[in-house]
Every structure is written in structure tokens, then in C-alpha cells.
TORKOL-4160 file (C-alpha; in steps of 0.2 Angstrom, whole numbers, padded with zeros to 4 digits, m for minus):
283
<pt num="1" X="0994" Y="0674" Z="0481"/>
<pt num="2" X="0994" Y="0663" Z="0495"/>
<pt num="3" X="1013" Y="0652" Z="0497"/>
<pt num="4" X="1010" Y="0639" Z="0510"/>
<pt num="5" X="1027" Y="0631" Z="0518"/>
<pt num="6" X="1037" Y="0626" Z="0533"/>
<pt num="7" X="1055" Y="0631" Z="0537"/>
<pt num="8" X="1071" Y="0622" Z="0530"/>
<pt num="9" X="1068" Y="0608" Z="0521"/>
<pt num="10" X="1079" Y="0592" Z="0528"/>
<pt num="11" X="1068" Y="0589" Z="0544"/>
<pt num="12" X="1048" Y="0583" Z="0538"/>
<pt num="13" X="1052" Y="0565" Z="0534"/>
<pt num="14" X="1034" Y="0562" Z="0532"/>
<pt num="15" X="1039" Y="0570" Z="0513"/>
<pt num="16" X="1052" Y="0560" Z="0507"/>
<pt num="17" X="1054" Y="0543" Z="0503"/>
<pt num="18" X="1065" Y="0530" Z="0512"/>
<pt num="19" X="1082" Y="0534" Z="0509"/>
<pt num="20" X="1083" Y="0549" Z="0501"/>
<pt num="21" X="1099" Y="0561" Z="0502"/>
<pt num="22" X="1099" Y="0577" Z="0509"/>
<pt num="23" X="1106" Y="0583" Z="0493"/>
<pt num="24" X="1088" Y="0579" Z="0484"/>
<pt num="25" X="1076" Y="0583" Z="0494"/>
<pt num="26" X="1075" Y="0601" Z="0491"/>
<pt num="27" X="1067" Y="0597" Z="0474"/>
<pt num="28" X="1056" Y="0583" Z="0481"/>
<pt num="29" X="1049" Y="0597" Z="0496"/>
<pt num="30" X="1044" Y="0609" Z="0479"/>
<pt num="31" X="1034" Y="0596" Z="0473"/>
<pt num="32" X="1023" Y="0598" Z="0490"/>
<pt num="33" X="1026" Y="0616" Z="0493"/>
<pt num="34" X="1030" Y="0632" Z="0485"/>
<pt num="35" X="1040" Y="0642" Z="0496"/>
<pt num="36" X="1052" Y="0638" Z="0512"/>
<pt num="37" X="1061" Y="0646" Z="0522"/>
<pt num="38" X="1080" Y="0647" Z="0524"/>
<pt num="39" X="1085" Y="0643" Z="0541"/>
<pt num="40" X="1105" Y="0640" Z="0537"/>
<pt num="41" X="1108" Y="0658" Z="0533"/>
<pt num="42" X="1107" Y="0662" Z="0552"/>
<pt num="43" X="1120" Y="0652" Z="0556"/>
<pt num="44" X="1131" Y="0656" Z="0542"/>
<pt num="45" X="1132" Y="0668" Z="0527"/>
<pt num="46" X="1127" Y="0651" Z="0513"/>
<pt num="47" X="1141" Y="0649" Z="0498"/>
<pt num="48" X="1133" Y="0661" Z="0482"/>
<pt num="49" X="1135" Y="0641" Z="0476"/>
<pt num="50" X="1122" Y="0636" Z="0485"/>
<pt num="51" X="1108" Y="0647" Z="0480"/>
<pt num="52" X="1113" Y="0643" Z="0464"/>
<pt num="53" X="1110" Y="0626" Z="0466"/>
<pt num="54" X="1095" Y="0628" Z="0475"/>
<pt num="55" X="1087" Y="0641" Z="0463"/>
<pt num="56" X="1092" Y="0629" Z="0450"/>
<pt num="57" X="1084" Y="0614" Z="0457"/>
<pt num="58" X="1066" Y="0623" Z="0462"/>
<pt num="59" X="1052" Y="0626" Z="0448"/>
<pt num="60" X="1050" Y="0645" Z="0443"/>
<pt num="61" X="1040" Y="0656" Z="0455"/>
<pt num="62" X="1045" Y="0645" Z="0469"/>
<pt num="63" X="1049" Y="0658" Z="0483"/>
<pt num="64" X="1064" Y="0657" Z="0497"/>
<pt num="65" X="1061" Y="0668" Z="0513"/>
<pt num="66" X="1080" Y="0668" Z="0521"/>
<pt num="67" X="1082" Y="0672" Z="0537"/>
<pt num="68" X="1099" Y="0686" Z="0541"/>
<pt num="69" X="1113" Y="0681" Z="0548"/>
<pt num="70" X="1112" Y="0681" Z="0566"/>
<pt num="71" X="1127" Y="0695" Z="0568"/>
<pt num="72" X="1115" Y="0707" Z="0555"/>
<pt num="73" X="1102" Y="0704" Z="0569"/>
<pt num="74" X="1114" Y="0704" Z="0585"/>
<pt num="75" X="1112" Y="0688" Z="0591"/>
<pt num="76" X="1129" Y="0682" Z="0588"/>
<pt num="77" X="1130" Y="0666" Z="0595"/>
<pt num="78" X="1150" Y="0662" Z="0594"/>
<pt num="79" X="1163" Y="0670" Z="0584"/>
<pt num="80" X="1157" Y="0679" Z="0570"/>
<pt num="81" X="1170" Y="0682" Z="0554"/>
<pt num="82" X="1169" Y="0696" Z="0548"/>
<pt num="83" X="1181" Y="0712" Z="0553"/>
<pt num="84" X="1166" Y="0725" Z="0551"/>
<pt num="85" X="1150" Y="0728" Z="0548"/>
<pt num="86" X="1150" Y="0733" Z="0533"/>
<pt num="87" X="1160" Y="0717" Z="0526"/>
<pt num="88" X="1145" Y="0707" Z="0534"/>
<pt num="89" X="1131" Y="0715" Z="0524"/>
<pt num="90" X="1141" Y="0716" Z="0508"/>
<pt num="91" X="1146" Y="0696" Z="0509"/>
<pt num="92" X="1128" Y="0692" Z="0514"/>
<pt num="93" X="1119" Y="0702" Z="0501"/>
<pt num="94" X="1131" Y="0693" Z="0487"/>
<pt num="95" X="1128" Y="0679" Z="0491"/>
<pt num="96" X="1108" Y="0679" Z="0488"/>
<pt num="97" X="1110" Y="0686" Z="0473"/>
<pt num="98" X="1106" Y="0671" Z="0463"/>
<pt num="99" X="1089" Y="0670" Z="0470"/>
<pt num="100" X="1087" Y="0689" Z="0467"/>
<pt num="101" X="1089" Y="0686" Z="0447"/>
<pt num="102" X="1078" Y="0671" Z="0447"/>
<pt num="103" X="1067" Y="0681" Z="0453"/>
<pt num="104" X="1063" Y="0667" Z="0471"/>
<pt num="105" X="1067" Y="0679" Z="0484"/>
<pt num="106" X="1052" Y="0682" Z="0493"/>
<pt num="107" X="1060" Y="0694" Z="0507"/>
<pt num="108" X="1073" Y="0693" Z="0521"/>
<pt num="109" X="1068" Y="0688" Z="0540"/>
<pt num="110" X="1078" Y="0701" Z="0551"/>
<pt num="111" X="1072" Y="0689" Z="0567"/>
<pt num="112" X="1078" Y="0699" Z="0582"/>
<pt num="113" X="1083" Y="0690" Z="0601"/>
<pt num="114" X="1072" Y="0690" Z="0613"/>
<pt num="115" X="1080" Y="0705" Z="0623"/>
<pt num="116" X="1080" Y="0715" Z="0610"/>
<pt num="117" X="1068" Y="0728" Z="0617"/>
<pt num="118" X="1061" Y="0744" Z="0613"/>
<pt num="119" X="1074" Y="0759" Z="0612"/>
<pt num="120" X="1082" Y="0773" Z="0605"/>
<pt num="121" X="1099" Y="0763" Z="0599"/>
<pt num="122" X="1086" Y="0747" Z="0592"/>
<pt num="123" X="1076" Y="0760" Z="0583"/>
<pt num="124" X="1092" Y="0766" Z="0574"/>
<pt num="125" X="1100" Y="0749" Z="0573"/>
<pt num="126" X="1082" Y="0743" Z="0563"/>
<pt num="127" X="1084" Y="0760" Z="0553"/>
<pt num="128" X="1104" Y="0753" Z="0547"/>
<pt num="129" X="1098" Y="0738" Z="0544"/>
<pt num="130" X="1086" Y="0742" Z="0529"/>
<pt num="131" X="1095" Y="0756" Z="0524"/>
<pt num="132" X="1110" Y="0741" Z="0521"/>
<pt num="133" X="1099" Y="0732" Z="0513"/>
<pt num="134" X="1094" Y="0745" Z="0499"/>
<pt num="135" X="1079" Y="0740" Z="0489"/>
<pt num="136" X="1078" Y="0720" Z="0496"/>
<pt num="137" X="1062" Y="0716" Z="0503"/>
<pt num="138" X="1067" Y="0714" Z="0520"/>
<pt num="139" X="1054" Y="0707" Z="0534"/>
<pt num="140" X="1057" Y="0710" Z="0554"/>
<pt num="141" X="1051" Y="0699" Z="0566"/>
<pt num="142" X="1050" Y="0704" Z="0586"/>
<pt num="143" X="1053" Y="0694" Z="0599"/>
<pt num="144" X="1050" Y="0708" Z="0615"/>
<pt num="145" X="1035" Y="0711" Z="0619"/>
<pt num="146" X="1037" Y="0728" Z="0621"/>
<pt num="147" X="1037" Y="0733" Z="0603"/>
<pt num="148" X="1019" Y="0730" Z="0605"/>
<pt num="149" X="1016" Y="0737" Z="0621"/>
<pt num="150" X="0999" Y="0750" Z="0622"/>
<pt num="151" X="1010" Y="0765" Z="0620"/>
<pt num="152" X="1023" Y="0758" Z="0605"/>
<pt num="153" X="1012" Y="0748" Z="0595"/>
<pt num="154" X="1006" Y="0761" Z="0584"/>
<pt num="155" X="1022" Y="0767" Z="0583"/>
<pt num="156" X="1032" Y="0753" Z="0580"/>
<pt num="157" X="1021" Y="0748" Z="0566"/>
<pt num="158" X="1021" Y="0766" Z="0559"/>
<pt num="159" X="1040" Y="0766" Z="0558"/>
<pt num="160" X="1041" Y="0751" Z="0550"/>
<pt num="161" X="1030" Y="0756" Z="0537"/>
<pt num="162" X="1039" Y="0771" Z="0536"/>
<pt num="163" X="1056" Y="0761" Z="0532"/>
<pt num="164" X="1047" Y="0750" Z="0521"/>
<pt num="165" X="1049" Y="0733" Z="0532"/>
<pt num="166" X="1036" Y="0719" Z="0527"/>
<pt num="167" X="1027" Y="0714" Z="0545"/>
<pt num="168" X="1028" Y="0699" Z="0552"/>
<pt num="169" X="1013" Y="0690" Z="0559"/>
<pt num="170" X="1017" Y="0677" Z="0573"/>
<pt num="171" X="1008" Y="0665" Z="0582"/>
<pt num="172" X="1017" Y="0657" Z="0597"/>
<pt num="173" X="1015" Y="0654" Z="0617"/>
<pt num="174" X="1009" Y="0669" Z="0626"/>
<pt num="175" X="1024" Y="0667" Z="0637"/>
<pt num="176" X="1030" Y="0685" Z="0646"/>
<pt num="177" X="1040" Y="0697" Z="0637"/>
<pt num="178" X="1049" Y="0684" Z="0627"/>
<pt num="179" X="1035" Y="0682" Z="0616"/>
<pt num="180" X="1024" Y="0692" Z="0605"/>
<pt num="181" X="1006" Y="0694" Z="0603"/>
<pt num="182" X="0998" Y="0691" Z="0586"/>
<pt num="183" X="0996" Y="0707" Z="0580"/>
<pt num="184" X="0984" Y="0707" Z="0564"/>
<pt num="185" X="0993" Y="0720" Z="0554"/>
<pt num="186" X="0999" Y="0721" Z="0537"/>
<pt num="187" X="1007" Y="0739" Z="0534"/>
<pt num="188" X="1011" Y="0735" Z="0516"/>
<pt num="189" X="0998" Y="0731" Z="0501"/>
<pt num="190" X="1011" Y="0720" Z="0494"/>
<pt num="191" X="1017" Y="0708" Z="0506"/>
<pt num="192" X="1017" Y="0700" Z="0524"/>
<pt num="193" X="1023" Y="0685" Z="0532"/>
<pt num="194" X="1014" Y="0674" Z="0543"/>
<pt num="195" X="1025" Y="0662" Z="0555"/>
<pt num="196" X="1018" Y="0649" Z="0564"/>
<pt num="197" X="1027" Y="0643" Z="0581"/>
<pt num="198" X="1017" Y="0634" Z="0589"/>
<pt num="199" X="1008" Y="0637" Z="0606"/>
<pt num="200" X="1021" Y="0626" Z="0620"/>
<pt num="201" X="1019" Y="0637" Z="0633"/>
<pt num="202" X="1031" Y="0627" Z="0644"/>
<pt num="203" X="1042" Y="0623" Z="0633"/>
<pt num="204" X="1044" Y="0641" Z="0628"/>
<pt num="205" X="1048" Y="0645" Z="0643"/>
<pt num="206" X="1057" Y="0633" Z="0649"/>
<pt num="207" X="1067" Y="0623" Z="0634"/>
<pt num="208" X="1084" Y="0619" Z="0642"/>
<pt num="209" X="1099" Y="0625" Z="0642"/>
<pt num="210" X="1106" Y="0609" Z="0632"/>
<pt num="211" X="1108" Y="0607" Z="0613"/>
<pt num="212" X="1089" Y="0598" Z="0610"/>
<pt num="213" X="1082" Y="0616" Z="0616"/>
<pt num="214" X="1074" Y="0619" Z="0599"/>
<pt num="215" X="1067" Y="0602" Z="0599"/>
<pt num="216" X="1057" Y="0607" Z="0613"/>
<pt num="217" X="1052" Y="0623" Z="0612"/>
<pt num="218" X="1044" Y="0619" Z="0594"/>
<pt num="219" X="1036" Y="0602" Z="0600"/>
<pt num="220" X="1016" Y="0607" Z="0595"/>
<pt num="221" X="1003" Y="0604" Z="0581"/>
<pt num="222" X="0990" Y="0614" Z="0577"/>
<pt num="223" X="0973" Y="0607" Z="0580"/>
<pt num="224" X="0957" Y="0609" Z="0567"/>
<pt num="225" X="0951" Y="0623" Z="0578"/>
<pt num="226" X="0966" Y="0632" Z="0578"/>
<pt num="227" X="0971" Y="0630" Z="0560"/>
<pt num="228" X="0952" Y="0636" Z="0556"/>
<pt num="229" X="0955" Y="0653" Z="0564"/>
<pt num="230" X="0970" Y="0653" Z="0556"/>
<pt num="231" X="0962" Y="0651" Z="0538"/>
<pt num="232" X="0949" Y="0663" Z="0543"/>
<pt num="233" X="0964" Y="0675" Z="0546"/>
<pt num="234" X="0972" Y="0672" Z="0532"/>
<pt num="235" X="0957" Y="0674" Z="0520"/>
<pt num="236" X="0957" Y="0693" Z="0530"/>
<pt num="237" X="0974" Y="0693" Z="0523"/>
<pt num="238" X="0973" Y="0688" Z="0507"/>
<pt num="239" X="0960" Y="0704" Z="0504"/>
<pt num="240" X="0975" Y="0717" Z="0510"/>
<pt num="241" X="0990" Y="0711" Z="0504"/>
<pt num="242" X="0995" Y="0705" Z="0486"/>
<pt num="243" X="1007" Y="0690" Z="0492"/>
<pt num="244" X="1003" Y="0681" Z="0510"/>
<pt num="245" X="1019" Y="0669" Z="0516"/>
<pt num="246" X="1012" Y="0655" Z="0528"/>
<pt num="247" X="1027" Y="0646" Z="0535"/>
<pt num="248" X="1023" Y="0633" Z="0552"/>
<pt num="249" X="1038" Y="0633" Z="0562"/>
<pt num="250" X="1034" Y="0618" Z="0573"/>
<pt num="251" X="1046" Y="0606" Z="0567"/>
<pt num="252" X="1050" Y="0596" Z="0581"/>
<pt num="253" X="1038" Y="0582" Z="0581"/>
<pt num="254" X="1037" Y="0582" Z="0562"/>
<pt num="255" X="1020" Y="0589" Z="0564"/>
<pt num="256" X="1024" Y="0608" Z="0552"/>
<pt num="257" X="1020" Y="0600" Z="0536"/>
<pt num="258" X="1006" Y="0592" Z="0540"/>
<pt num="259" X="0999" Y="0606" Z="0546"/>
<pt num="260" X="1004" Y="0616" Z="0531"/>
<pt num="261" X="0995" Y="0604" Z="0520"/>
<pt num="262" X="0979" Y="0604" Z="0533"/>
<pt num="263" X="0978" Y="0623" Z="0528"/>
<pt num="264" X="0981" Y="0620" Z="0511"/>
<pt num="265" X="0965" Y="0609" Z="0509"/>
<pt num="266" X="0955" Y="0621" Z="0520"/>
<pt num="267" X="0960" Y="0637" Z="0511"/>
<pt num="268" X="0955" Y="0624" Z="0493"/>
<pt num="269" X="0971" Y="0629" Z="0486"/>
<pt num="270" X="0979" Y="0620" Z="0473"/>
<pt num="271" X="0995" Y="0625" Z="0466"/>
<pt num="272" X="1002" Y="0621" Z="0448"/>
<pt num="273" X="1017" Y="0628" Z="0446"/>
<pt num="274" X="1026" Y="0613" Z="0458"/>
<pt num="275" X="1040" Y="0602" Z="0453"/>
<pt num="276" X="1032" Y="0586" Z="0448"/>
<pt num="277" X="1028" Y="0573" Z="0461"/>
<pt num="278" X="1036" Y="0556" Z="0459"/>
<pt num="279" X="1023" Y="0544" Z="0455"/>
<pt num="280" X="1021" Y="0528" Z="0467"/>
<pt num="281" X="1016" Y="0512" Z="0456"/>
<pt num="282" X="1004" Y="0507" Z="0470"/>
<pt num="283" X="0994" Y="0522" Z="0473"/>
């Protein structure tokens, strides 16, 4: 199956009507798509309440792709609670354990930094990480170029397979070693995740130090000749891998879910198992 979506749910206004609380739209955005990605996890292990509430309030075989915890992947941007590693993991795997038993867990993003490069101690660190993570699906996206470097790439993707991590598909700017080719590989039968950037080259590069960084570095929309060798390489997809994820990341101008919706139509999709869309009397 082909899940369409964009990551978090509180920033495409274009899907909610006026006035809406932030508290409802999660169950308005699974009447337009079938699978988001959780973007709050990296910044803090989420309440086990929360994915209650959010399995709850979604339609059965909606899927959640949630990204780790930024100290799991080593960002660690400020302070981060918790007195070991160990305690980390443990407190982040409760607390998705309501979408594990709804069966809406699609996989975990282990999204690495940009400096996290290819080496000895990355290797091992990638090889903890799932082997924490037991039988979870667990996704790994790069953001170093040199995982896919002439002499790694086979070997990177060999590995990965080998530690049964789902591959991550990216499209973003070509921008140095801070950003990754897209590399059309799938390394399971199962599943593989495709996450749409954007292509702002300059703003990739160059998005600021202040706190609006984000909303330049993901100011872009896909046009109809990008999204069309996009579908063509989805359809390739969709013949070697059970479940494709399709998530568009280019928040910033409001521009992902209209571009998700764009592929929907071009791949002639139409999903039926959504929460039900709120009628307007003068359609």
C-alpha cells in the first residue's frame, strides 16, 4: 500500500477550517490523509497519554511514523533528562506503546545530525540503537554524505539490511556533505519510507542561526514536473516494497499538503478507510 502524508499535523492550514483548536485537528488531518509523522517526539519523549489519545482519535490502519528522540540520535540540543542511556530508551519505547497495540505504528525515524559521519563508533552506535529497540520497525535517515560515498554505499546499505533498518529515501538540496543523495534503494520487501524536503538550495545552506531557521530551510513546493518523477518513482516502489511511506516535509509556506494531495491524484489513489470529512452545506 501507498500512505501519502506530511509531517506533524498543526501547521497546513489550508486543511482546517477557521477557527479550529489544535486539540481537533488531528482527527480533521485523518480525514485528508492516512499517515503523519510525529515531529514532537524529537524534542521530547511524548506522555504514553498522548498516543492514547491520538490512536484514539484516528480511524483504524491510520499509521504514525515518529521520529526518536534527539538524545537516541545524538543531537541533543539542550539538557536532556534522563541519568543514562538506558533510562532514555526504556521511557521512549513505553511511551509508543499505545500505538504499537493499535496496531498505527508504522516505524521509528532515527534521523541523524548532519555531522554524523561515517565511522567506526557511528557504525556501533547504529548497531545499539536497533538492538534497543528490539523487534520495532526502526527507519534511519542520513544526513552526511558520506554514508553514500562510492566506497560506503554498498556497504552502508548492506549493513542496514543486515540490522533490519527500513531505508529512507530523501529528496532535498544537493547542498555538500550536509545533504544526501536520493538513493533508490529499498533493502527490505516490506517497507521503506520516502521523505520529501524540498530542493532550497540556499536556504539549506544558509538558514540562519535565529529561531525561523526551519522556516527557511523547508520554504519550497514541488512542481508538476518534479512531482511526476516522483510518482514515476514511487510506482518503482510500489512493485518492491509491500508498504511505501510518502511524507513532504516542506512545511514552511504551507505548500506539503498540497503537494501530497497533487501525488495523490497523480498516483489515482483513493483511500477509504479515513475519518470522515465534514460536510460543507455550500459545496
Amino acid at each position: 500500500m501507498i500512505y501519502i502524508g506530511v509531517t506533524g499535523w498543526g501547521d497546513h492550514d489550508d486543511l482546517y477550517p477557521p477557527g479550529v483548536k489544535s486539540n481537533e485537528k488531528l482527527s480533521i488531518y485523518s480525514s485528508h490523509f492516512p499517515v503523519v509523522e510525529v515531529d514532537s517526539s524529537f524534542y521530547a519523549v511524548q506522555p504514553i497519554r498522548n498516543y492514547e489519545k491520538w490512536a484514539s482519535e484516528t480511524p483504524e490502519g491510520f499509521q504514525f511514523v515518529v521520529k526518536a528522540y534527539q538524545g537516541m540520535t545524538g543531537h541533543e540540543r539542550g539538557e536532556i533528562p534522563f541519568e543514562t542511556r538506558d533510562a532514555m530508551f526504556k521511557a521512549f519505547k513505553e511511551s509508543i506503546v499505545p500505538l504499537q497495540r493499535s496496531g498505527k505504528l508504522a516505524m521509528v525515524l532515527f534521523q541523524f545530525p548532519p555531522w554524523f559521519d561515517v565511522n567506526k563508533d557511528n557504525v556501533n552506535l547504529l548497531r545499539d540503537c536497533k538492538e534497543r529497540m528490539g523487534d520495532i520497525p526502526c527507519a534511519v535517515e542520513f544526513r552526511h554524505q558520506s554514508w553514500y560515498h562510492e566506497a560506503f554505499r554498498e556497504k552502508t546499505l548492506s549493513f542496514l539490511e543486515e540490522q533490519g533498518y527500513i531505508h529512507s529515501i530523501c529528496d532535498e538540496p544537493q547542498a555538500g556533505e550536509g545533504s544526501i543523495p536520493i538513493v533508490m534503494e529499498t533493502i527490505s520487501n516490506d517497507d521503506v519510507l520516502v521523505r520529501l524536503h524540498g530542493r532550497n538550495v540556499n536556504g539549506w545552506r544558509n538558514p540562519g542561526n535565529n529561531q525561523k531557521w526551519r522556516e527557511v530551510r523547508y520554504l519550497y513546493e514541488y512542481d508538476n514536473n518534479e512531482l511526476k518523477e516522483w510518482k514515476e518513482r514511487i510506482e518503482q516502489l510500489r512493485k518492491e516494497c509491500k508498504n511505501v511511506y510518502i511524507l513532504f516535509n516542506n512545511n514552511s509556506g504551507g505548500h506539503a499538503s498540497g503537494n501530497a494531495k497533487e501525488m495523490i491524484r497523480m498516483l489515482d489513489i483513493e483511500y477509504t478507510n479515513l475519518n470522515p470529512r465534514q460536510l460543507d452545506l455550500f459545496d
